[in-house]
VMD Tcl script that builds the backbone (N, CA, C; Angstrom):
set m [mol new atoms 444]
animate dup $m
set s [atomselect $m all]
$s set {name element resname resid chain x y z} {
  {N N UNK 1 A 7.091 -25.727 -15.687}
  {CA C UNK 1 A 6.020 -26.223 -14.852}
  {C C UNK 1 A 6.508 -26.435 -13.423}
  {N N UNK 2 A 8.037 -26.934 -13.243}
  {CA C UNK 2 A 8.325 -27.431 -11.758}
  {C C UNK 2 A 8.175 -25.906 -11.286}
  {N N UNK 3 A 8.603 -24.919 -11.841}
  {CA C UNK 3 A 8.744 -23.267 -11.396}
  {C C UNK 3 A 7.379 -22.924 -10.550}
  {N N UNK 4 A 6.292 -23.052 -11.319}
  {CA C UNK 4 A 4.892 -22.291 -10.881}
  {C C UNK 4 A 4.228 -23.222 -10.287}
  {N N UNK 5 A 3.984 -24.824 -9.917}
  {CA C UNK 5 A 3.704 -25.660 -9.627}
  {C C UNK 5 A 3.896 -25.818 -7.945}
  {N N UNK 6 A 5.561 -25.896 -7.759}
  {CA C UNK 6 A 6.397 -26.356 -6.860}
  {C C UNK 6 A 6.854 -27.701 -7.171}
  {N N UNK 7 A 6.343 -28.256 -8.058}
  {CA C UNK 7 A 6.821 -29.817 -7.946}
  {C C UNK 7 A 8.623 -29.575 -8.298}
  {N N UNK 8 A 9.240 -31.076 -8.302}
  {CA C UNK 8 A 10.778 -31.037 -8.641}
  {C C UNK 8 A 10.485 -31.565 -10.142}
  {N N UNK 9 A 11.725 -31.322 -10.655}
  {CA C UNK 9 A 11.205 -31.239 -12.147}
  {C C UNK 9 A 11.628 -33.159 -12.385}
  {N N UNK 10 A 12.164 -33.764 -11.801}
  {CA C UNK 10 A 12.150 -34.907 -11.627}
  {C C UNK 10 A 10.471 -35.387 -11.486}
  {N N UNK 11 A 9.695 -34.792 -10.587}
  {CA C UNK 11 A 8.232 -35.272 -10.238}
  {C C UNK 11 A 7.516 -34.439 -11.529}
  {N N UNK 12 A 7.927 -33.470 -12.437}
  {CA C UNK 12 A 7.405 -32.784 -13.703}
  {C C UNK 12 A 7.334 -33.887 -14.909}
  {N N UNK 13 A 8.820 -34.357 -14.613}
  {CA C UNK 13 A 9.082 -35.243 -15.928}
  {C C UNK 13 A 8.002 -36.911 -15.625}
  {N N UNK 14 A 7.930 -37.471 -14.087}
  {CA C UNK 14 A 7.495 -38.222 -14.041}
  {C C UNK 14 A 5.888 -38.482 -14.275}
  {N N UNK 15 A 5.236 -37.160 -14.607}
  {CA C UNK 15 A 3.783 -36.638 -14.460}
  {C C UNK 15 A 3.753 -36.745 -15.899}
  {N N UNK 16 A 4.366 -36.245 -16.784}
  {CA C UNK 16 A 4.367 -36.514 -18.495}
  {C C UNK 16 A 4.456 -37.611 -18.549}
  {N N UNK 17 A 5.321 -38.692 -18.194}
  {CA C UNK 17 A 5.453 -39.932 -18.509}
  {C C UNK 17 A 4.224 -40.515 -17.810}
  {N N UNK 18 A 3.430 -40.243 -17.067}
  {CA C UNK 18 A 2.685 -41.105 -16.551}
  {C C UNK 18 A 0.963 -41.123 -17.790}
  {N N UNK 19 A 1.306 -39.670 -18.167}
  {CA C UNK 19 A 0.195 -38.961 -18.756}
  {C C UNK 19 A 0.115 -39.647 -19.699}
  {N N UNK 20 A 1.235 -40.301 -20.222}
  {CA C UNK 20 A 0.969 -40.649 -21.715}
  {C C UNK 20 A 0.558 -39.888 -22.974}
  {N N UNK 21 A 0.004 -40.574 -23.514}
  {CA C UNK 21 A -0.849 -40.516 -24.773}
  {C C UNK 21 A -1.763 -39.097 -24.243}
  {N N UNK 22 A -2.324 -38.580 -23.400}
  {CA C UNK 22 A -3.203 -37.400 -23.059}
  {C C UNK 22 A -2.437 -36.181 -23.420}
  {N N UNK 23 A -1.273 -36.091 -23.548}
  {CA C UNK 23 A -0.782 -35.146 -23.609}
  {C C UNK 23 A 0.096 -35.271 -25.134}
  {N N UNK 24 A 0.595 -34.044 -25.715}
  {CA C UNK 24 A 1.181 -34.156 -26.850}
  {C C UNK 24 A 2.549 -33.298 -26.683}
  {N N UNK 25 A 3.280 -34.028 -27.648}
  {CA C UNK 25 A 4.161 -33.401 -27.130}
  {C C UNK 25 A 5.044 -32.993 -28.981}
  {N N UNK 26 A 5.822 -31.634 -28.960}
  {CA C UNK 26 A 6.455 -31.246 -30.264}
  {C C UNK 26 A 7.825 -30.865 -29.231}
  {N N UNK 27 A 8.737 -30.545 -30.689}
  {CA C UNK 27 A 9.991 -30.179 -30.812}
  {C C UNK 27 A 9.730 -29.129 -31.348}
  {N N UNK 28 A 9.872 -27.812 -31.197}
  {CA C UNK 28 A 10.446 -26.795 -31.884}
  {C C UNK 28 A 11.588 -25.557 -31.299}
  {N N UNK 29 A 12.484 -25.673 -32.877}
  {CA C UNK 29 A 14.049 -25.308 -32.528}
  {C C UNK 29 A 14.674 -26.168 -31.369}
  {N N UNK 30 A 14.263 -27.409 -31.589}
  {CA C UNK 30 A 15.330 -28.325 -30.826}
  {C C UNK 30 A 14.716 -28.289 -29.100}
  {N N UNK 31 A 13.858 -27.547 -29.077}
  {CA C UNK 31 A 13.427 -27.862 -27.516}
  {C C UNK 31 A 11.919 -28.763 -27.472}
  {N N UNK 32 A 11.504 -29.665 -26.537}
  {CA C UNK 32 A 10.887 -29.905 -26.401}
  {C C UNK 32 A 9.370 -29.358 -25.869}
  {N N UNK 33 A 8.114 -29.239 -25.357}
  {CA C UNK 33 A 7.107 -28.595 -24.969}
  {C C UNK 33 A 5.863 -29.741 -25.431}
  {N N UNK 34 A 5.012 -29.586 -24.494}
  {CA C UNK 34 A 4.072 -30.736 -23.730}
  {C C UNK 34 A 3.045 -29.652 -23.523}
  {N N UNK 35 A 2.149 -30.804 -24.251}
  {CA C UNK 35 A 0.719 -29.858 -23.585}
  {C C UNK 35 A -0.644 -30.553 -23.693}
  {N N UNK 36 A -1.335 -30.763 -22.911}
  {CA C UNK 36 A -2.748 -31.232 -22.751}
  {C C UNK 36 A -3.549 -31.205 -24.641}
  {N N UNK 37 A -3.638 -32.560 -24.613}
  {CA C UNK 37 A -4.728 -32.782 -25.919}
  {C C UNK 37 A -5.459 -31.346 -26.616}
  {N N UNK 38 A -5.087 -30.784 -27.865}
  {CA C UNK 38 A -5.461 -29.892 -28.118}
  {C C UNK 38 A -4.711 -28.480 -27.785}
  {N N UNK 39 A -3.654 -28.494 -26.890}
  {CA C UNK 39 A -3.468 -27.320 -26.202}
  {C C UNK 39 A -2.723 -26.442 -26.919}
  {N N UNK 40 A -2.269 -27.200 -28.054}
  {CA C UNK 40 A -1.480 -26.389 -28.983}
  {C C UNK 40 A -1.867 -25.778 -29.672}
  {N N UNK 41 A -1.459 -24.513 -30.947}
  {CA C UNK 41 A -2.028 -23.417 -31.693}
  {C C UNK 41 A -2.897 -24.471 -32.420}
  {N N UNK 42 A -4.138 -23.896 -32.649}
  {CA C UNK 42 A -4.694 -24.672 -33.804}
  {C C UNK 42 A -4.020 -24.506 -35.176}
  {N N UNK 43 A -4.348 -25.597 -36.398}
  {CA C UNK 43 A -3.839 -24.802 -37.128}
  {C C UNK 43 A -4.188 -23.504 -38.380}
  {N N UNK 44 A -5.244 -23.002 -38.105}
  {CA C UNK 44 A -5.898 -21.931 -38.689}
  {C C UNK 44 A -6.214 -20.771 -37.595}
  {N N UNK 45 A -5.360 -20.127 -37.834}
  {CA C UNK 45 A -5.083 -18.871 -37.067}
  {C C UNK 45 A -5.754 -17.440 -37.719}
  {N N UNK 46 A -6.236 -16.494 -37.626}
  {CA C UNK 46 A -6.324 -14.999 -38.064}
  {C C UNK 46 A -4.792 -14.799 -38.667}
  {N N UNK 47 A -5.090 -14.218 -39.329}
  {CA C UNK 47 A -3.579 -13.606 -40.010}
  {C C UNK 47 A -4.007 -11.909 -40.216}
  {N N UNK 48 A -3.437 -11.202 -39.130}
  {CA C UNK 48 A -2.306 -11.200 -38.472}
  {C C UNK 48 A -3.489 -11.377 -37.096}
  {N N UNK 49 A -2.352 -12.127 -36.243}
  {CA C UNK 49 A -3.536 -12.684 -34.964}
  {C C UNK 49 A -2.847 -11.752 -33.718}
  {N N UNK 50 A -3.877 -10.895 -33.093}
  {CA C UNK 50 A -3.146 -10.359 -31.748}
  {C C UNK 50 A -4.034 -10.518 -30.695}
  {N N UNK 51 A -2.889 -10.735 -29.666}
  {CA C UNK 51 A -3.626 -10.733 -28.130}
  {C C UNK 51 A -3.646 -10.035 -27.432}
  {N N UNK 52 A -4.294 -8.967 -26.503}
  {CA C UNK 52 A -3.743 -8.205 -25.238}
  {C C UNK 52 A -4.051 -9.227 -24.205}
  {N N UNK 53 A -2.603 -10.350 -23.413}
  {CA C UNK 53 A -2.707 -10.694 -22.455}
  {C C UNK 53 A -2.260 -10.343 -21.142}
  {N N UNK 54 A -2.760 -10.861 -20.070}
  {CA C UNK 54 A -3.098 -10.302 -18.486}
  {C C UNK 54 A -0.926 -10.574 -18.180}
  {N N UNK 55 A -0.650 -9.699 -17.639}
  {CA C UNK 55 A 0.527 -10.476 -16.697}
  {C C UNK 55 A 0.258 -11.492 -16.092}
  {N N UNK 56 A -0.684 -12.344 -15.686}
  {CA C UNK 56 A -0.406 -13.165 -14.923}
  {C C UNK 56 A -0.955 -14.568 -16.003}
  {N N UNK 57 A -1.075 -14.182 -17.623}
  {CA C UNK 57 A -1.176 -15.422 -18.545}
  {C C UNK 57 A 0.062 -16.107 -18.333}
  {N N UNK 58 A -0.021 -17.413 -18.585}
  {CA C UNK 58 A 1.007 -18.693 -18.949}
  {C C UNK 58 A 1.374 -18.306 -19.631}
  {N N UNK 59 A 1.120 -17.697 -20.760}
  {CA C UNK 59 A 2.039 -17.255 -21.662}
  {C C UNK 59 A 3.384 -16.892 -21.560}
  {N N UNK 60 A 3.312 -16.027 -20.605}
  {CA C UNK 60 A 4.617 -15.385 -20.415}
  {C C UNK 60 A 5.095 -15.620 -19.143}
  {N N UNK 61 A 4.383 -16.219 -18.057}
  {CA C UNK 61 A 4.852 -16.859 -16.825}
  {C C UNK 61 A 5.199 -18.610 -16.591}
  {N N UNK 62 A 5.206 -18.973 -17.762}
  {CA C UNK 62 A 5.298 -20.243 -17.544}
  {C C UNK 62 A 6.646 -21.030 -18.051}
  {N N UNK 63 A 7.500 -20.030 -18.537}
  {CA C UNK 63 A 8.974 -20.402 -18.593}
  {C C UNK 63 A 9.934 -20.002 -17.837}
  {N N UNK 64 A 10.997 -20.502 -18.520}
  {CA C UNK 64 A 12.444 -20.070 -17.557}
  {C C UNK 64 A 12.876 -19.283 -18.791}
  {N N UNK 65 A 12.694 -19.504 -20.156}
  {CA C UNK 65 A 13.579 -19.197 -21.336}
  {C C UNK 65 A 12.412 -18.594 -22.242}
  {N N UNK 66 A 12.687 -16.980 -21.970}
  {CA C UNK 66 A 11.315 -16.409 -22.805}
  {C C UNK 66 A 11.877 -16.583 -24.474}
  {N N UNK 67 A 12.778 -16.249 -24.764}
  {CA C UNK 67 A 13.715 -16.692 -26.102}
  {C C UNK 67 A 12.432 -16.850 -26.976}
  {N N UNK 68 A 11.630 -17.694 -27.275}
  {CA C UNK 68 A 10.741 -18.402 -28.395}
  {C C UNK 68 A 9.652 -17.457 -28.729}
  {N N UNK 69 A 9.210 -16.803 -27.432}
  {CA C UNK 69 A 8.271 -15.904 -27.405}
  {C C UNK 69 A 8.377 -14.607 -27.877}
  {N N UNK 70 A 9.585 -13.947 -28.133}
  {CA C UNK 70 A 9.827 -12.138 -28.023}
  {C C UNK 70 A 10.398 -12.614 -29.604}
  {N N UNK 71 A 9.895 -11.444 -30.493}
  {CA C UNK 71 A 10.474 -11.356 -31.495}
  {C C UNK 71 A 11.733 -10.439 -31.787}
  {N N UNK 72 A 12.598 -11.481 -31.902}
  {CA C UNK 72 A 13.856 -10.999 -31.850}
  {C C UNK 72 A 14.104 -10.029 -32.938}
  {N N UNK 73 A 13.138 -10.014 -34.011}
  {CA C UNK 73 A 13.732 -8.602 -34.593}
  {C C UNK 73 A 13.270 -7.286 -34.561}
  {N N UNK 74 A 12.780 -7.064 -33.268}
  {CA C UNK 74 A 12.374 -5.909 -32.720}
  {C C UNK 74 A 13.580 -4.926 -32.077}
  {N N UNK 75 A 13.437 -3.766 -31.893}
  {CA C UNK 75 A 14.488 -3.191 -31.088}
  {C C UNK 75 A 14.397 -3.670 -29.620}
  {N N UNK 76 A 15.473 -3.420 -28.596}
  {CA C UNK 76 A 15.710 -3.468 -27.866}
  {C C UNK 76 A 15.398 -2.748 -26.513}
  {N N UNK 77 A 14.318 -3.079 -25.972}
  {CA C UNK 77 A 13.568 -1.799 -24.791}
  {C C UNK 77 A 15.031 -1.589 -23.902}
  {N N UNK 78 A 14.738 -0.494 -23.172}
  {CA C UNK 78 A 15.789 0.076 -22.103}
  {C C UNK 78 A 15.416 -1.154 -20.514}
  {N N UNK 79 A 14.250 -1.670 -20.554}
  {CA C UNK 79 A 14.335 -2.543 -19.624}
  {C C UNK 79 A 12.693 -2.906 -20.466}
  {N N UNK 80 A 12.524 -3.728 -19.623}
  {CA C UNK 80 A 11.024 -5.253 -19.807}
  {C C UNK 80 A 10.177 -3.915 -19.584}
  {N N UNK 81 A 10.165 -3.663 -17.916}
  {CA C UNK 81 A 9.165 -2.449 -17.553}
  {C C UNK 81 A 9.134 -1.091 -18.625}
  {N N UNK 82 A 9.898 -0.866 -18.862}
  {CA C UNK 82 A 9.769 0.411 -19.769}
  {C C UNK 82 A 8.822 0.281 -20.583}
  {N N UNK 83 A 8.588 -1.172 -21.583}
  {CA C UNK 83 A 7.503 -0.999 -22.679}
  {C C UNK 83 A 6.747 -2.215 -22.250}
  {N N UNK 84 A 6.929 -2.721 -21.904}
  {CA C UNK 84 A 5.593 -4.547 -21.664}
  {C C UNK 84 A 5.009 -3.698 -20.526}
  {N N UNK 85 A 5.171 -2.944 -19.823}
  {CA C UNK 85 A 4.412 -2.329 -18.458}
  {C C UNK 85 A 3.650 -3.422 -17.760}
  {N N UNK 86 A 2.624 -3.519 -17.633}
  {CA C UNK 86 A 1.797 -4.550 -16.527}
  {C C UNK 86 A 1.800 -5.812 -17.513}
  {N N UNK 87 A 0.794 -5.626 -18.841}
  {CA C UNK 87 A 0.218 -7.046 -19.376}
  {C C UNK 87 A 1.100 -6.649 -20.821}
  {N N UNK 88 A 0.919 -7.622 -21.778}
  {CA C UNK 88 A 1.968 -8.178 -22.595}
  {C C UNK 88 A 0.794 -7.920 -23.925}
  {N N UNK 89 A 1.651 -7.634 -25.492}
  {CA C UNK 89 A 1.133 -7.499 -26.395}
  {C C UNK 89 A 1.319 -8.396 -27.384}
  {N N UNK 90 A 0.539 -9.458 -27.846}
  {CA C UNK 90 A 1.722 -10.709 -28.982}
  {C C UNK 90 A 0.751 -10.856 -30.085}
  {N N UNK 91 A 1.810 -10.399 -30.873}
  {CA C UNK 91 A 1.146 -10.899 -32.620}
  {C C UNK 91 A 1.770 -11.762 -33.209}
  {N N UNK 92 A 1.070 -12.411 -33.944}
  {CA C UNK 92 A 1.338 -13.878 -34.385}
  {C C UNK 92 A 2.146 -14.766 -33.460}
  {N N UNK 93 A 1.650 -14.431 -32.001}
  {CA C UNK 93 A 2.567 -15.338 -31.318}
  {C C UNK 93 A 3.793 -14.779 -30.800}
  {N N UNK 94 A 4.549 -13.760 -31.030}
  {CA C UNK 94 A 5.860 -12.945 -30.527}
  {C C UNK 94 A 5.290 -11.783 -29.890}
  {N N UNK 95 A 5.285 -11.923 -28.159}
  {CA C UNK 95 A 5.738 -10.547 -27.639}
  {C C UNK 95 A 5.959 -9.359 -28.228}
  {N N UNK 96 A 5.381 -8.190 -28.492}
  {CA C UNK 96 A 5.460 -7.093 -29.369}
  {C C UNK 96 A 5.618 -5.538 -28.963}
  {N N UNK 97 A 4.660 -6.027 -27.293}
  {CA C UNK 97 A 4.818 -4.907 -26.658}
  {C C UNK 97 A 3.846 -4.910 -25.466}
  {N N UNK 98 A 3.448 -4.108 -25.092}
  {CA C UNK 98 A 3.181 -4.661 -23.857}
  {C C UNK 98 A 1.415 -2.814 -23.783}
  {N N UNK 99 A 0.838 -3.394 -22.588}
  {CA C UNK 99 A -0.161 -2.233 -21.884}
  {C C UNK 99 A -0.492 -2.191 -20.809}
  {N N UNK 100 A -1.357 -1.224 -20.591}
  {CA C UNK 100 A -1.746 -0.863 -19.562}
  {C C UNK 100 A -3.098 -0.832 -19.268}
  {N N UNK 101 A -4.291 -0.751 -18.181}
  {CA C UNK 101 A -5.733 -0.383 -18.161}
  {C C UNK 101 A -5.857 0.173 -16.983}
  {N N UNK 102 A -6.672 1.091 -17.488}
  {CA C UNK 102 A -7.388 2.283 -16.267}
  {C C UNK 102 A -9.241 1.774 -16.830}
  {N N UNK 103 A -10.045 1.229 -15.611}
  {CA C UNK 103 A -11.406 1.326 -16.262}
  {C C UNK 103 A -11.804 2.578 -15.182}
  {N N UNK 104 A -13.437 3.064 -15.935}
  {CA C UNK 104 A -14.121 4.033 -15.637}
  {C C UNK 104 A -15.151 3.305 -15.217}
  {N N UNK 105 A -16.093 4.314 -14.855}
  {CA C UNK 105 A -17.315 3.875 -14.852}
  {C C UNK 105 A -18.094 3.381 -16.045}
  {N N UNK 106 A -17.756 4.183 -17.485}
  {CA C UNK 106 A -18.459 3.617 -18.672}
  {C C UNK 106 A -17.145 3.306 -19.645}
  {N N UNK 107 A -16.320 3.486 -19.410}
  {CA C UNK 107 A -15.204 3.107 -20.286}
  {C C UNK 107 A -14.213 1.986 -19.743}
  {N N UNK 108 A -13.748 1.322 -20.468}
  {CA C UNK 108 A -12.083 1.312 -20.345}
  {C C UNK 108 A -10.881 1.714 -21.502}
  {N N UNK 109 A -10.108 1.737 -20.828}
  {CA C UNK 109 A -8.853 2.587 -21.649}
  {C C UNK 109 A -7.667 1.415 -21.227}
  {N N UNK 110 A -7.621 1.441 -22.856}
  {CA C UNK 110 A -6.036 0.304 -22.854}
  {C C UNK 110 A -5.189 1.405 -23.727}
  {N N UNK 111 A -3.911 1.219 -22.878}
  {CA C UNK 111 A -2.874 2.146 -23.347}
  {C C UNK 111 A -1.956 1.429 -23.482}
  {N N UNK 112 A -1.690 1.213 -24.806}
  {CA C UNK 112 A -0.594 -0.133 -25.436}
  {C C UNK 112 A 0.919 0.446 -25.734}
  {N N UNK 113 A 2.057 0.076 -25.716}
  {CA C UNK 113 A 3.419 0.624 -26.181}
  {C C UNK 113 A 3.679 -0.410 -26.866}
  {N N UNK 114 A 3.918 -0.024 -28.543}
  {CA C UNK 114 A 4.398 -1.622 -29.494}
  {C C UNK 114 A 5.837 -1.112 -29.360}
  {N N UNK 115 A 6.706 -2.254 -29.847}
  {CA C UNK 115 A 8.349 -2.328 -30.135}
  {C C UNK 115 A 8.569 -1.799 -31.463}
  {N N UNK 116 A 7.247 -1.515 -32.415}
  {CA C UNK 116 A 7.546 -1.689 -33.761}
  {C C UNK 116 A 5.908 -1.583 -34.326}
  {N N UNK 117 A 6.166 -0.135 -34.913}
  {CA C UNK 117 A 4.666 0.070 -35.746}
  {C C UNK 117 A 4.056 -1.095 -36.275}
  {N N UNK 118 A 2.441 -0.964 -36.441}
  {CA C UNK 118 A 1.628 -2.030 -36.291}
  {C C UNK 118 A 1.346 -1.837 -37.775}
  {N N UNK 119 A 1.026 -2.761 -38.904}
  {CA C UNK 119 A 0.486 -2.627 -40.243}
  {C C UNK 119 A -0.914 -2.160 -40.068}
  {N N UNK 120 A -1.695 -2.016 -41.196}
  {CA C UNK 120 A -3.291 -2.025 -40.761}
  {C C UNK 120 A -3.850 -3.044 -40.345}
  {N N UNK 121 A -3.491 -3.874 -41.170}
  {CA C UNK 121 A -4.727 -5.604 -40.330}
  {C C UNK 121 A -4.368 -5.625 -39.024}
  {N N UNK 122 A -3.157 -5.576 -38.671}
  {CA C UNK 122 A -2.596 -5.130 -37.732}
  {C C UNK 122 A -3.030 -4.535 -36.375}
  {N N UNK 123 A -2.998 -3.570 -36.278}
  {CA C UNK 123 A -3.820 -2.225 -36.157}
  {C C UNK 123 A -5.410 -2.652 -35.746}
  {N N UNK 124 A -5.662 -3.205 -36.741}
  {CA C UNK 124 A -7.286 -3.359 -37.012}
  {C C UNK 124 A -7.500 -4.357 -35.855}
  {N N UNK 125 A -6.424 -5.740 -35.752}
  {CA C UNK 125 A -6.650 -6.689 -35.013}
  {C C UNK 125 A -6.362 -6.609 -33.216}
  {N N UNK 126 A -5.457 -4.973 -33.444}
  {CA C UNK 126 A -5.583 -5.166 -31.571}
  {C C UNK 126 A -6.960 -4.053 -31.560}
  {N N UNK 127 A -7.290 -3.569 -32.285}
  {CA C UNK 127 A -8.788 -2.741 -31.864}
  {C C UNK 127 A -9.627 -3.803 -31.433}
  {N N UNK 128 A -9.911 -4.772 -32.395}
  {CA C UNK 128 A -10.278 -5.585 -32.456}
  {C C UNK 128 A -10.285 -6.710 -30.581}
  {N N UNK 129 A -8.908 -6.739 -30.183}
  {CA C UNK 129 A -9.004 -7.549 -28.881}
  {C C UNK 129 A -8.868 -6.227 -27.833}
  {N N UNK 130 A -8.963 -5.371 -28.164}
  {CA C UNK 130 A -9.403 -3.847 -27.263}
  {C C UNK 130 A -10.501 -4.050 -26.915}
  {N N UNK 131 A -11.435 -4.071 -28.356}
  {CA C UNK 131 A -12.937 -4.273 -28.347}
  {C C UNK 131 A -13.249 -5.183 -27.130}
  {N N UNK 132 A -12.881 -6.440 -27.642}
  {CA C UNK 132 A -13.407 -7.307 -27.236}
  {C C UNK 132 A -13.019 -7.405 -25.134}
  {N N UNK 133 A -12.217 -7.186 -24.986}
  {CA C UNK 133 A -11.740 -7.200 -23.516}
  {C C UNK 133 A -12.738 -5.823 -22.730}
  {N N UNK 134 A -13.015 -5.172 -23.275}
  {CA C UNK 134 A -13.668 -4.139 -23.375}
  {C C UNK 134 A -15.432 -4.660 -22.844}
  {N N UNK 135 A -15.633 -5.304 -24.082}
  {CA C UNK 135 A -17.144 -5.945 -23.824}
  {C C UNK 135 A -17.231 -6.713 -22.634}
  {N N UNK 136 A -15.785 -7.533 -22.189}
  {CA C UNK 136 A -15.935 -8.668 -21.831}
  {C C UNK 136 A -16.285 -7.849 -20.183}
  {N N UNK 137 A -16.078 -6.843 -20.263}
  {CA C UNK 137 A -15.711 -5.512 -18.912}
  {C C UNK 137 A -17.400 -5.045 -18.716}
  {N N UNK 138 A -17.884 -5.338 -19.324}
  {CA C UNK 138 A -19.366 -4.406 -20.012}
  {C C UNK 138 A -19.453 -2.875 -20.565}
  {N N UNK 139 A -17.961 -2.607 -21.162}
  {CA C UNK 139 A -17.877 -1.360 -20.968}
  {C C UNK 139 A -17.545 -1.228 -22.581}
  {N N UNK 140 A -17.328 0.354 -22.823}
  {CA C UNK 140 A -17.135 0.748 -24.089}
  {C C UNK 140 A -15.553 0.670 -24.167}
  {N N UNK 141 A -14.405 0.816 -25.725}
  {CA C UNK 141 A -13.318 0.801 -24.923}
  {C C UNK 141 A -12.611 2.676 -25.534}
  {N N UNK 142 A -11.570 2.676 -25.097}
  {CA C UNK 142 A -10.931 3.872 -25.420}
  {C C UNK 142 A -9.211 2.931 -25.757}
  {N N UNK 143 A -9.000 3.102 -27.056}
  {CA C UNK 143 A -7.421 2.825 -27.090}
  {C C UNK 143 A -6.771 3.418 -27.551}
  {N N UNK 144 A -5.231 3.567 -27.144}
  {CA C UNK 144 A -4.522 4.686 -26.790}
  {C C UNK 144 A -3.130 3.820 -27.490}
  {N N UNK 145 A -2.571 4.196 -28.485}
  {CA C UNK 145 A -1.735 3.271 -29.027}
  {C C UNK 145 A -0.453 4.151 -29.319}
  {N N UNK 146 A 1.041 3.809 -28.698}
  {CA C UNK 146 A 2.357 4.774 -29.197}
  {C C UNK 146 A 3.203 3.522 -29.357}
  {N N UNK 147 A 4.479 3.435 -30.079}
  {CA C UNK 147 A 5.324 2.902 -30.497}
  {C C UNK 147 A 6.554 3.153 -29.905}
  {N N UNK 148 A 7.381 2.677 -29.142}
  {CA C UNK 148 A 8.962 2.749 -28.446}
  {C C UNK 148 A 9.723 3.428 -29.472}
}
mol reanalyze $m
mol bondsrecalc $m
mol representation Tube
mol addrep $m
């Protein structure tokens, strides 16, 4: 937060403590993380749950230590840019791979690169947030899906 904010993380830590009770706060793997009433995963999720998010989501801009986020048992891209390209791909929560969008006049086209073939529910569930980013565009979508 002091990163994207500007505050000093001295004036970060003093803003939680002031917050109190409004905010919640967990441990997982030994690190701490704070977040506005509610802000955390609910706990009934889609199984398998995927997102196509923007580069410029919190998700992936709001740390120093992406570590928690990328599933470490994926292979190893030749660099970030090579396969995450602009916006970021995460199932069940781990970084997976990353896309791209070109819109048209009646289309858009998401062109995704995974780290690691997709199952069917899988599969089914980024059509699924294709779709939907798609509508949200007013447009029809076109998706374009290869594997690193």
């Amino acid at each position: 937060m002091a990163w994207w904010s500007g505050l000093t993380v001295t004036d970060v830590r003093r803003g939680i403590e002031l917050a109190g009770d409004v905010l919640e706060q967990r441990t997982i793997d030994g690190k701490r993380y704070v977040a506005a009433e509610g802000g955390f995963a609910p706990d009934e999720i889609p199984d398998p749950h995927v997102l196509m998010l923007s580069n410029y989501d919190e998700y992936l801009g709001s740390y120093t230590d992406y570590s928690p986020i990328f599933d470490a048992s994926l292979p190893k891209a030749r660099t970030v840019a090579d396969v995450l390209g602009v916006h970021i791909v995460v199932r069940d929560g781990l970084v997976v791979g990353g896309w791209r969008r070109s819109i048209g006049r009646d289309r858009a086209t998401a062109t995704v690169t995974l780290l690691k073939a997709f199952t069917r529910p899988e599969r089914a569930a980024l059509e699924a947030a294709a779709d939907s980013w798609a509508r949200f565009l007013g447009l029809t979508c076109e998706l374009r899906v290869t594997t690193a």
